[in-house]
C-alpha positions in Angstrom: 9.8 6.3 -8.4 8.7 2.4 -7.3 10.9 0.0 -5.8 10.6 -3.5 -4.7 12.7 -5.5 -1.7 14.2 -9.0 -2.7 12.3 -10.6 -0.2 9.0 -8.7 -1.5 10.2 -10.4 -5.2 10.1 -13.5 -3.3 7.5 -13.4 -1.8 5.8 -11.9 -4.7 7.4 -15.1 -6.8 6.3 -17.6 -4.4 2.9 -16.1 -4.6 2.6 -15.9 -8.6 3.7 -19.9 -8.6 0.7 -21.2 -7.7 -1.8 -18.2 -9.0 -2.3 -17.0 -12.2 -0.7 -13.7 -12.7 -3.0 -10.6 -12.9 -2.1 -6.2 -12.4 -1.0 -5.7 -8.4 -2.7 -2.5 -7.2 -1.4 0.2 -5.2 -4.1 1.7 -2.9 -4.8 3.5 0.4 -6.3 0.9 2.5 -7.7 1.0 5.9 -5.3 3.0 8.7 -5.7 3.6 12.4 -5.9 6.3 14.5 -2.9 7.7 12.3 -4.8 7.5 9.2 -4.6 5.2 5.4 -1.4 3.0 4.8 -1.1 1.9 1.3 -1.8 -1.6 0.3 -1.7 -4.1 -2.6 -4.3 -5.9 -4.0 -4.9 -8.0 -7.2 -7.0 -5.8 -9.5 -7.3 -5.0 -13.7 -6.3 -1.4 -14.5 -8.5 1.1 -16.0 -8.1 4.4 -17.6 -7.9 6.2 -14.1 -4.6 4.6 -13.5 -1.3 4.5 -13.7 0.4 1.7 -15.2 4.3 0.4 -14.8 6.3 -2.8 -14.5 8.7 -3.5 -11.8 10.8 -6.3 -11.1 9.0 -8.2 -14.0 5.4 -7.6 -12.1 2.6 -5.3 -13.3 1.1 -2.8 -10.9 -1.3 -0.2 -11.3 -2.2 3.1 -9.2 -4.9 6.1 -9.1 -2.8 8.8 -11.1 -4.5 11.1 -8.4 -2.8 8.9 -5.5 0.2 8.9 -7.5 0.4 12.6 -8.3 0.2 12.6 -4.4 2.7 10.2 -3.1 5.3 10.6 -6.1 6.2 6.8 -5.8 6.9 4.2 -3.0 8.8 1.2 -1.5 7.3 -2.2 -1.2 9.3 -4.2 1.4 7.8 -7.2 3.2 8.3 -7.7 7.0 6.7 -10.7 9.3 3.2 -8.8 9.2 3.1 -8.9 5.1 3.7 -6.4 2.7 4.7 -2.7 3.7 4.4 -0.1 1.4 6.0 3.1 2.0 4.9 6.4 0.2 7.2 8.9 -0.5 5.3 11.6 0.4 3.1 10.9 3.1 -1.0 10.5 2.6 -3.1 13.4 3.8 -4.2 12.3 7.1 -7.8 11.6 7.6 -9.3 12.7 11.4 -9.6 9.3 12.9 -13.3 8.4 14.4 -12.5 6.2 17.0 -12.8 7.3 20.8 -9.3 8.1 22.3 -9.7 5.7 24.5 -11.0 2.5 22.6 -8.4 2.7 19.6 -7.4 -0.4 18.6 -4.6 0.7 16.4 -3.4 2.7 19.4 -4.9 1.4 22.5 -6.0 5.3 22.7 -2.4 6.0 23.4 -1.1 8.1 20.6 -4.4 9.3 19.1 -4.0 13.0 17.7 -7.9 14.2 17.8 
């Protein structure tokens, strides 16, 4: 359902050495003109959400989201962490001008 890349452990490791360890959330952040991304935050769980352990870490979702996305990958690339969904977000209709994006440069917008 979850997984974790070594060099997210690491990072995730390297992190949790100098901060106290707390519940990682999984949540759709901010997207561009291609809608929400998932992202991780530091957060305590309520009874909304979904609770597991992976790799020794807690993490916590929306069991709404999670019903949703069915699980994801967390990988970590030179930009930070990257989690994948494995089944995509609904896309939100992006309200930026198609030609002032700044995800896209107004590009690839689809409105």
């Amino acid at each position: 359902m979850f997984t974790l890349s070594k060099p997210a452990q690491r990072e995730l490791e390297a992190f949790f050495s100098q901060n106290e360890r707390s519940c990682i959330r999984i949540f759709p952040g901010q997207g561009g003109c291609n809608g929400s991304k998932l992202s991780l935050a530091l957060d305590t769980p309520d009874d909304k959400d979904y609770t597991f352990q992976l790799e020794g870490y807690d993490f916590c979702i929306e069991k709404d989201l999670l019903d949703i996305i069915k699980g994801a990958s967390i990988d970590l690339s030179y930009t930070g962490f990257i989690v994948e969904p494995i089944e995509d977000l609904p896309q939100k209709k992006s309200s930026c001008s198609s030609s002032g994006c700044q995800s896209c440069g107004g590009n690839s917008c689809t409105h």
